[in-house]
C-alpha positions as CSV (number, residue, x, y, z in Angstrom):
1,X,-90.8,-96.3,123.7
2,X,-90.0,-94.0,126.4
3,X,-92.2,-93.0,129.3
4,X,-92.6,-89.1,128.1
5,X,-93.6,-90.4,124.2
6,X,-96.0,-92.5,125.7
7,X,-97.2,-89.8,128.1
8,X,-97.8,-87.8,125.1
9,X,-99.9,-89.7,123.5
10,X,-102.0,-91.1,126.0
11,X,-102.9,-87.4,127.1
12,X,-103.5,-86.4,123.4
13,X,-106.2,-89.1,123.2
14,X,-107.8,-88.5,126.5
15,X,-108.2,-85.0,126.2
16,X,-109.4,-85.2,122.3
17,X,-112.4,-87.6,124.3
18,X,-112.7,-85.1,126.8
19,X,-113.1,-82.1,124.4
20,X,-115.2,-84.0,121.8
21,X,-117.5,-86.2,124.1
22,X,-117.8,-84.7,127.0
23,X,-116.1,-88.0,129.0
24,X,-114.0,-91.1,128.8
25,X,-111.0,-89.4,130.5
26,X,-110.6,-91.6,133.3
27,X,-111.8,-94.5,131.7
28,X,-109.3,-93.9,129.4
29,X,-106.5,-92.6,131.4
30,X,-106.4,-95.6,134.1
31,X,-105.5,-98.2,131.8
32,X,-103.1,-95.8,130.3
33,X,-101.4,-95.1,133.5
34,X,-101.3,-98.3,134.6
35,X,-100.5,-100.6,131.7
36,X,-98.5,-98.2,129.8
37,X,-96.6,-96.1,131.8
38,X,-96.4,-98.3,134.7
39,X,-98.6,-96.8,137.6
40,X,-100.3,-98.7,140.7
41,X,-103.8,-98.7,140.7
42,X,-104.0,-96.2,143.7
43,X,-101.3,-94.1,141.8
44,X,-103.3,-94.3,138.4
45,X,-106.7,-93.3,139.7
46,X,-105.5,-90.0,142.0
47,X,-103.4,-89.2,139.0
48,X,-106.4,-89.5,136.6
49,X,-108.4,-87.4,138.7
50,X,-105.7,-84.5,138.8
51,X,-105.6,-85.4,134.5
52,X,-109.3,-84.8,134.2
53,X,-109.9,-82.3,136.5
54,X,-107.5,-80.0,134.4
55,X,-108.3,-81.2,131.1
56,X,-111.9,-81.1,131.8
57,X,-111.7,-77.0,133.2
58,X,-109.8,-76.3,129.3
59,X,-112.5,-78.0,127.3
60,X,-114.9,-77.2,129.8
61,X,-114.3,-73.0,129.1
62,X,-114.1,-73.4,125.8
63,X,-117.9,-75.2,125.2
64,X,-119.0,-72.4,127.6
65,X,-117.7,-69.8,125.3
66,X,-120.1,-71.0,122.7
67,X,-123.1,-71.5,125.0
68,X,-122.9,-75.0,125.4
69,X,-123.1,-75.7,129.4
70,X,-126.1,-75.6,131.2
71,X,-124.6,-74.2,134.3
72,X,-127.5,-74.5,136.5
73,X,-128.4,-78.4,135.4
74,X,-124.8,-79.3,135.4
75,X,-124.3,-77.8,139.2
76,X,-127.6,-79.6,140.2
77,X,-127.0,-82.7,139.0
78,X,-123.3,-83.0,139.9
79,X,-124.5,-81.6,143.9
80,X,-127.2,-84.3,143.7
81,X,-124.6,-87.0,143.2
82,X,-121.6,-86.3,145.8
83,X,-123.4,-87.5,148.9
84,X,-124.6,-91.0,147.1
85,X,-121.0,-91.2,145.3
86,X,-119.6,-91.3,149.1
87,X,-121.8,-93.9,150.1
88,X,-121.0,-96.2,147.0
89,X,-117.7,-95.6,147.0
90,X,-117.8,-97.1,151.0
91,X,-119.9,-99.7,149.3
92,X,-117.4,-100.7,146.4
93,X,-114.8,-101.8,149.4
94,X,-116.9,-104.8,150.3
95,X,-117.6,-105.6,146.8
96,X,-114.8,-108.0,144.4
97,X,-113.2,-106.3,141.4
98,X,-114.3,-108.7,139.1
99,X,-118.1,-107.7,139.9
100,X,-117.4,-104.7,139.8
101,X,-115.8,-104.3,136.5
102,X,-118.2,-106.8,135.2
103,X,-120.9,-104.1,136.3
104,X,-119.4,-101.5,135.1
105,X,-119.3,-103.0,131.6
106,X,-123.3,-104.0,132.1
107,X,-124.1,-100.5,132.6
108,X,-121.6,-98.6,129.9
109,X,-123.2,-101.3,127.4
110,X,-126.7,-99.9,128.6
111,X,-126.2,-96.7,128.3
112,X,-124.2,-96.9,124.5
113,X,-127.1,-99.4,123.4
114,X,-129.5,-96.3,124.6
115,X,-128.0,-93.6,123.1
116,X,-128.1,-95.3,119.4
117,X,-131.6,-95.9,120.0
118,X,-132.2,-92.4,120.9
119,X,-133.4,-90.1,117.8
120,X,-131.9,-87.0,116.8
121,X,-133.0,-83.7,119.6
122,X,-134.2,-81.0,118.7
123,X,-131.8,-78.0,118.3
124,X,-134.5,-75.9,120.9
125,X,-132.8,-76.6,124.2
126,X,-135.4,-78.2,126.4
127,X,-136.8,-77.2,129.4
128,X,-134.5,-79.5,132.6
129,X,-137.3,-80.5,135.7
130,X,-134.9,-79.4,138.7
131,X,-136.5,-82.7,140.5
132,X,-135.5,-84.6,137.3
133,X,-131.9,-83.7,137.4
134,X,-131.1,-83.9,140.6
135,X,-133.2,-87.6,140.6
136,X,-130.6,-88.7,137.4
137,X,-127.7,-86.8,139.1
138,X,-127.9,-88.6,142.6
139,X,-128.2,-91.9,141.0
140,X,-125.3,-91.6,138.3
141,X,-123.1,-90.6,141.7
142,X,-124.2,-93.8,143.0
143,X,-123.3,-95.7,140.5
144,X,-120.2,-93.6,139.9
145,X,-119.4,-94.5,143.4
146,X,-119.6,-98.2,143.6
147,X,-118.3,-98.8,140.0
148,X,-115.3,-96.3,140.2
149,X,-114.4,-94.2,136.8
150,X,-116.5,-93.8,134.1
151,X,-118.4,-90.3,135.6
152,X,-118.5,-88.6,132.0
153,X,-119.1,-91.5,129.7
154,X,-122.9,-91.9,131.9
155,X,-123.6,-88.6,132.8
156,X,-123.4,-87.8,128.8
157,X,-126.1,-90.6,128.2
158,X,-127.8,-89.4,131.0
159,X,-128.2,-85.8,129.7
160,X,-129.4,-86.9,126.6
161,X,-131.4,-90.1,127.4
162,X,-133.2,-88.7,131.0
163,X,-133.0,-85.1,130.6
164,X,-133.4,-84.4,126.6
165,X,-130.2,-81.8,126.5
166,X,-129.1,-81.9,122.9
167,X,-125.6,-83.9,122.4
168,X,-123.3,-80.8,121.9
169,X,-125.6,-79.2,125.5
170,X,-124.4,-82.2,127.1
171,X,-121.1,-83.0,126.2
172,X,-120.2,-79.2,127.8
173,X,-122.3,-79.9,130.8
174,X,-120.8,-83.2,131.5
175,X,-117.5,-81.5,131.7
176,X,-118.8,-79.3,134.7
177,X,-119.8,-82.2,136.3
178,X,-116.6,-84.1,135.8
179,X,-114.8,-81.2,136.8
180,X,-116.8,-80.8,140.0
181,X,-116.9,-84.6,141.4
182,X,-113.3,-84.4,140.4
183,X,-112.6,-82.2,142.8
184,X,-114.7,-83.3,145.4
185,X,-113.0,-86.6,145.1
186,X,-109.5,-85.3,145.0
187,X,-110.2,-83.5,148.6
188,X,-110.4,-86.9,150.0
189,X,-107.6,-87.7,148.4
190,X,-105.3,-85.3,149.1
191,X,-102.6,-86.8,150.7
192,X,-101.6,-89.0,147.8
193,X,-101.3,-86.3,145.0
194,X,-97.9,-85.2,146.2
195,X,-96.3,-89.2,145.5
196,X,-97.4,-88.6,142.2
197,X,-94.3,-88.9,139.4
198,X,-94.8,-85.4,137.9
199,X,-92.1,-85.9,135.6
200,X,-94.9,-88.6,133.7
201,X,-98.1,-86.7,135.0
202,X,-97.2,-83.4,133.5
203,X,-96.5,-84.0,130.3
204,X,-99.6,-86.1,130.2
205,X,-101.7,-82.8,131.1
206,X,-100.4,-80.8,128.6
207,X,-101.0,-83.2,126.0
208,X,-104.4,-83.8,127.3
209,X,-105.4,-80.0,127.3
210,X,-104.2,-79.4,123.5
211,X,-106.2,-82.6,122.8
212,X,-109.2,-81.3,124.3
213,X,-108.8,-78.1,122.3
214,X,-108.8,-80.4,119.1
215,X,-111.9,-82.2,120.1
216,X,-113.6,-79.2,121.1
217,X,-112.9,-78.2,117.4
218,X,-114.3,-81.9,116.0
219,X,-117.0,-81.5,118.0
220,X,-118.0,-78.3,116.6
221,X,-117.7,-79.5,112.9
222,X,-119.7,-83.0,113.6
223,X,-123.2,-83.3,113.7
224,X,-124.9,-84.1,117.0
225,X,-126.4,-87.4,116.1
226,X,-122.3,-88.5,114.4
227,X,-121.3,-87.4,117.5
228,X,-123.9,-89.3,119.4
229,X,-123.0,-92.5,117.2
230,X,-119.2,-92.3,117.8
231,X,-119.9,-91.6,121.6
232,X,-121.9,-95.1,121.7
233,X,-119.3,-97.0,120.0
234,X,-116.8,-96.3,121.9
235,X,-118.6,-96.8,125.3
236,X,-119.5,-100.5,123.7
237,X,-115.2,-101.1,123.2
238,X,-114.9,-99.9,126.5
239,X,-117.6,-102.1,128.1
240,X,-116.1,-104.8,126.1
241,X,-112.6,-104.4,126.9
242,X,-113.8,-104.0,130.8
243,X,-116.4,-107.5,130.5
244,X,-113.3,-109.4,128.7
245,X,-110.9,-108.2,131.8
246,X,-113.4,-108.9,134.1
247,X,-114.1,-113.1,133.1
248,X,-110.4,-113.6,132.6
Protein backbone atom coordinates (compact mmCIF):
# COMPACT_ATOMS: atom_id res chain seq x y z
CA UNK A 1 0.00 0.00 0.00
CA UNK A 2 1.46 3.26 -0.90
CA UNK A 3 2.53 5.97 1.45
CA UNK A 4 -0.37 8.62 0.36
CA UNK A 5 -3.25 5.66 0.78
CA UNK A 6 -2.01 5.06 3.97
CA UNK A 7 -1.71 8.75 4.76
CA UNK A 8 -5.24 8.99 4.06
CA UNK A 9 -6.45 6.87 6.21
CA UNK A 10 -4.54 7.27 9.16
CA UNK A 11 -5.62 11.12 9.01
CA UNK A 12 -9.27 10.08 8.44
CA UNK A 13 -9.25 8.11 11.73
CA UNK A 14 -7.36 10.60 13.75
CA UNK A 15 -9.39 13.47 12.90
CA UNK A 16 -12.83 11.40 13.25
CA UNK A 17 -11.23 10.91 17.16
CA UNK A 18 -10.44 14.40 17.27
CA UNK A 19 -13.90 15.61 16.10
CA UNK A 20 -15.94 13.06 18.09
CA UNK A 21 -13.87 12.83 21.41
CA UNK A 22 -12.34 15.59 21.86
CA UNK A 23 -8.58 13.68 21.79
CA UNK A 24 -6.58 10.62 20.83
CA UNK A 25 -4.83 12.53 17.97
CA UNK A 26 -1.44 12.11 18.89
CA UNK A 27 -1.82 9.07 20.55
CA UNK A 28 -3.07 7.93 17.53
CA UNK A 29 -1.03 9.67 14.97
CA UNK A 30 2.50 8.61 16.47
CA UNK A 31 2.21 5.03 15.92
CA UNK A 32 0.75 5.87 12.61
CA UNK A 33 3.66 7.87 11.54
CA UNK A 34 6.09 5.81 12.74
CA UNK A 35 4.93 2.24 12.07
CA UNK A 36 3.10 2.87 9.05
CA UNK A 37 4.44 5.42 7.06
CA UNK A 38 7.85 5.11 8.21
CA UNK A 39 8.76 8.23 10.44
CA UNK A 40 11.47 8.59 13.36
CA UNK A 41 10.21 9.14 16.58
CA UNK A 42 11.51 12.81 16.68
CA UNK A 43 9.92 13.13 13.05
CA UNK A 44 6.57 11.50 14.17
CA UNK A 45 5.96 13.49 17.30
CA UNK A 46 6.79 17.32 15.63
CA UNK A 47 4.70 16.09 12.77
CA UNK A 48 1.79 15.04 15.10
CA UNK A 49 1.83 18.14 16.73
CA UNK A 50 1.58 20.25 13.38
CA UNK A 51 -1.47 17.20 12.54
CA UNK A 52 -3.31 18.04 15.74
CA UNK A 53 -2.84 21.46 15.94
CA UNK A 54 -4.73 21.89 12.59
CA UNK A 55 -7.19 19.22 12.96
CA UNK A 56 -7.95 20.26 16.41
CA UNK A 57 -8.58 24.33 15.25
CA UNK A 58 -11.35 22.56 12.34
CA UNK A 59 -13.19 20.59 14.93
CA UNK A 60 -12.39 22.94 17.40
CA UNK A 61 -14.69 25.91 15.43
CA UNK A 62 -17.14 23.78 14.56
CA UNK A 63 -18.13 22.53 18.57
CA UNK A 64 -17.86 26.33 19.24
CA UNK A 65 -20.45 27.10 16.68
CA UNK A 66 -22.92 25.04 18.69
CA UNK A 67 -21.83 26.39 22.12
CA UNK A 68 -19.85 23.62 23.12
CA UNK A 69 -16.38 25.18 24.44
CA UNK A 70 -16.05 26.75 27.60
CA UNK A 71 -13.61 29.28 26.47
CA UNK A 72 -12.69 30.71 29.75
CA UNK A 73 -12.15 26.93 31.58
CA UNK A 74 -10.42 25.66 28.55
CA UNK A 75 -7.85 28.81 28.43
CA UNK A 76 -7.36 28.40 32.31
CA UNK A 77 -6.77 25.12 32.46
CA UNK A 78 -4.53 24.76 29.39
CA UNK A 79 -2.36 28.25 30.88
CA UNK A 80 -2.22 26.35 34.17
CA UNK A 81 -0.47 23.40 32.55
CA UNK A 82 2.40 24.93 30.12
CA UNK A 83 4.82 25.89 32.96
CA UNK A 84 4.47 22.16 34.71
CA UNK A 85 4.39 20.47 31.09
CA UNK A 86 8.01 22.20 30.69
CA UNK A 87 9.29 20.92 33.79
CA UNK A 88 8.05 17.27 33.03
CA UNK A 89 8.95 17.21 29.80
CA UNK A 90 12.88 18.17 31.32
CA UNK A 91 11.98 15.37 33.64
CA UNK A 92 10.94 12.57 30.98
CA UNK A 93 14.84 12.88 29.68
CA UNK A 94 16.19 11.22 32.73
CA UNK A 95 13.41 8.77 32.80
CA UNK A 96 13.57 5.10 30.42
CA UNK A 97 10.92 4.61 27.78
CA UNK A 98 9.74 1.58 29.02
CA UNK A 99 8.60 3.39 32.37
CA UNK A 100 7.39 5.80 30.76
CA UNK A 101 5.07 4.06 28.45
CA UNK A 102 4.29 1.73 31.14
CA UNK A 103 3.03 4.96 33.03
CA UNK A 104 1.40 6.20 30.56
CA UNK A 105 -0.76 3.10 30.10
CA UNK A 106 -1.33 3.14 34.20
CA UNK A 107 -2.77 6.48 33.98
CA UNK A 108 -4.98 6.19 30.39
CA UNK A 109 -6.31 2.85 32.18
CA UNK A 110 -7.22 5.22 35.32
CA UNK A 111 -8.79 7.61 33.75
CA UNK A 112 -11.04 5.11 31.09
CA UNK A 113 -11.93 2.93 34.28
CA UNK A 114 -13.16 6.47 35.73
CA UNK A 115 -15.08 7.73 33.19
CA UNK A 116 -17.38 4.35 33.00
CA UNK A 117 -17.81 4.67 36.54
CA UNK A 118 -18.94 8.13 36.18
CA UNK A 119 -22.90 8.66 35.89
CA UNK A 120 -24.59 10.46 33.26
CA UNK A 121 -24.19 14.86 33.84
CA UNK A 122 -26.59 16.77 33.91
CA UNK A 123 -27.46 18.74 30.60
CA UNK A 124 -27.31 22.27 33.03
CA UNK A 125 -23.65 23.20 32.50
CA UNK A 126 -22.12 23.46 35.88
CA UNK A 127 -20.63 26.02 37.56
CA UNK A 128 -16.08 25.48 36.86
CA UNK A 129 -14.09 26.77 40.46
CA UNK A 130 -11.30 28.89 38.57
CA UNK A 131 -8.96 27.37 41.50
CA UNK A 132 -10.30 23.92 40.45
CA UNK A 133 -9.36 24.20 36.87
CA UNK A 134 -6.35 25.64 36.92
CA UNK A 135 -5.43 22.84 40.07
CA UNK A 136 -6.60 19.87 37.27
CA UNK A 137 -5.03 21.88 34.43
CA UNK A 138 -1.45 22.25 35.95
CA UNK A 139 -1.40 18.74 36.95
CA UNK A 140 -2.63 17.09 33.58
CA UNK A 141 0.46 19.42 32.00
CA UNK A 142 2.61 17.63 34.31
CA UNK A 143 1.68 14.54 33.49
CA UNK A 144 1.44 15.44 29.82
CA UNK A 145 4.99 16.45 30.19
CA UNK A 146 6.70 13.53 31.58
CA UNK A 147 4.50 10.92 29.74
CA UNK A 148 4.63 12.58 26.26
CA UNK A 149 1.21 12.41 23.96
CA UNK A 150 -1.94 11.63 25.18
CA UNK A 151 -2.99 15.62 26.13
CA UNK A 152 -6.75 15.14 24.90
CA UNK A 153 -7.45 11.67 25.86
CA UNK A 154 -6.82 13.05 29.96
CA UNK A 155 -7.90 16.34 29.81
CA UNK A 156 -11.44 14.86 28.47
CA UNK A 157 -11.56 12.62 31.66
CA UNK A 158 -10.50 15.32 33.47
CA UNK A 159 -13.32 17.75 32.37
CA UNK A 160 -15.73 15.37 33.14
CA UNK A 161 -14.39 13.43 36.21
CA UNK A 162 -12.79 16.83 38.25
CA UNK A 163 -14.64 19.58 36.76
CA UNK A 164 -18.34 18.09 36.03
CA UNK A 165 -18.47 19.71 32.28
CA UNK A 166 -20.96 17.51 30.48
CA UNK A 167 -19.22 14.99 27.77
CA UNK A 168 -20.23 17.00 24.54
CA UNK A 169 -18.82 20.64 26.93
CA UNK A 170 -15.72 18.82 27.22
CA UNK A 171 -14.94 17.12 24.16
CA UNK A 172 -15.06 20.99 22.46
CA UNK A 173 -13.04 22.36 25.39
CA UNK A 174 -10.36 19.72 25.15
CA UNK A 175 -9.83 20.78 21.66
CA UNK A 176 -8.85 24.38 22.79
CA UNK A 177 -6.59 22.99 25.08
CA UNK A 178 -4.97 20.61 22.61
CA UNK A 179 -4.81 23.29 20.22
CA UNK A 180 -3.17 25.65 22.63
CA UNK A 181 -0.34 23.25 24.32
CA UNK A 182 0.06 22.32 20.65
CA UNK A 183 1.32 25.35 19.87
CA UNK A 184 3.16 26.13 22.78
CA UNK A 185 5.03 23.00 22.23
CA UNK A 186 5.64 23.43 18.53
CA UNK A 187 7.53 26.97 19.43
CA UNK A 188 10.11 24.88 21.00
CA UNK A 189 10.16 22.98 18.34
CA UNK A 190 10.48 25.05 15.58
CA UNK A 191 13.36 24.17 13.98
CA UNK A 192 12.41 20.65 13.01
CA UNK A 193 9.00 21.32 11.32
CA UNK A 194 10.70 22.44 8.13
CA UNK A 195 12.57 18.39 7.71
CA UNK A 196 9.19 17.35 7.80
CA UNK A 197 8.18 15.12 4.46
CA UNK A 198 5.11 17.31 3.38
CA UNK A 199 4.49 15.19 0.56
CA UNK A 200 3.17 12.42 3.58
CA UNK A 201 2.21 15.15 6.18
CA UNK A 202 -0.22 16.97 4.00
CA UNK A 203 -2.27 14.67 2.76
CA UNK A 204 -2.52 13.35 6.27
CA UNK A 205 -4.03 16.87 7.38
CA UNK A 206 -6.53 17.04 4.98
CA UNK A 207 -7.75 13.76 5.67
CA UNK A 208 -7.68 14.44 9.31
CA UNK A 209 -9.76 17.79 9.03
CA UNK A 210 -12.69 16.10 6.89
CA UNK A 211 -12.50 13.30 9.53
CA UNK A 212 -12.94 15.72 12.24
CA UNK A 213 -15.91 17.15 10.40
CA UNK A 214 -17.51 13.57 10.41
CA UNK A 215 -16.91 13.12 14.05
CA UNK A 216 -18.11 16.40 14.96
CA UNK A 217 -21.36 15.14 13.09
CA UNK A 218 -21.24 11.49 15.23
CA UNK A 219 -20.79 13.37 18.03
CA UNK A 220 -23.78 15.45 17.63
CA UNK A 221 -26.14 12.37 16.89
CA UNK A 222 -24.69 10.19 19.97
CA UNK A 223 -25.74 10.54 23.34
CA UNK A 224 -23.24 11.93 25.89
CA UNK A 225 -23.00 8.85 28.16
CA UNK A 226 -22.46 6.45 24.39
CA UNK A 227 -20.04 8.83 23.77
CA UNK A 228 -18.53 8.66 27.23
CA UNK A 229 -18.54 4.70 26.88
CA UNK A 230 -16.86 4.61 23.43
CA UNK A 231 -14.31 7.31 24.71
CA UNK A 232 -13.30 4.82 27.73
CA UNK A 233 -12.88 1.89 25.54
CA UNK A 234 -10.82 3.13 23.46
CA UNK A 235 -8.44 4.79 26.08
CA UNK A 236 -8.39 1.00 27.65
CA UNK A 237 -7.04 -0.44 23.85
CA UNK A 238 -4.76 2.28 23.88
CA UNK A 239 -3.36 1.70 27.53
CA UNK A 240 -3.25 -1.86 26.50
CA UNK A 241 -1.49 -1.59 23.36
CA UNK A 242 1.07 1.01 25.22
CA UNK A 243 1.50 -1.68 28.62
CA UNK A 244 2.03 -4.71 26.00
CA UNK A 245 4.81 -2.38 24.12
CA UNK A 246 6.13 -1.37 27.11
CA UNK A 247 6.98 -5.30 28.93
CA UNK A 248 8.16 -6.57 25.50
Amino acid sequence: MSALVLALTAGAVVGLALGALGGGGSVLAVPALIYLLGFTPVAATTASLVIVVFTSVTALSAHARDGHVRWRTGLLFAAAGIGPAMLGGALAGRLPEAALTAAFAGVAAAAALRMLRTRPLADTAAPVRPGRAAAAGAGLGAVTGVLGVGGGFLAVPALVGVLGLRMRDAVGTSLLVITVNSLATLVMRAGTVDRLDWAVVGPFIGAAILGAWDGKRLAAKASGRVLQRIFAVALLAVAAFMLIDAVT
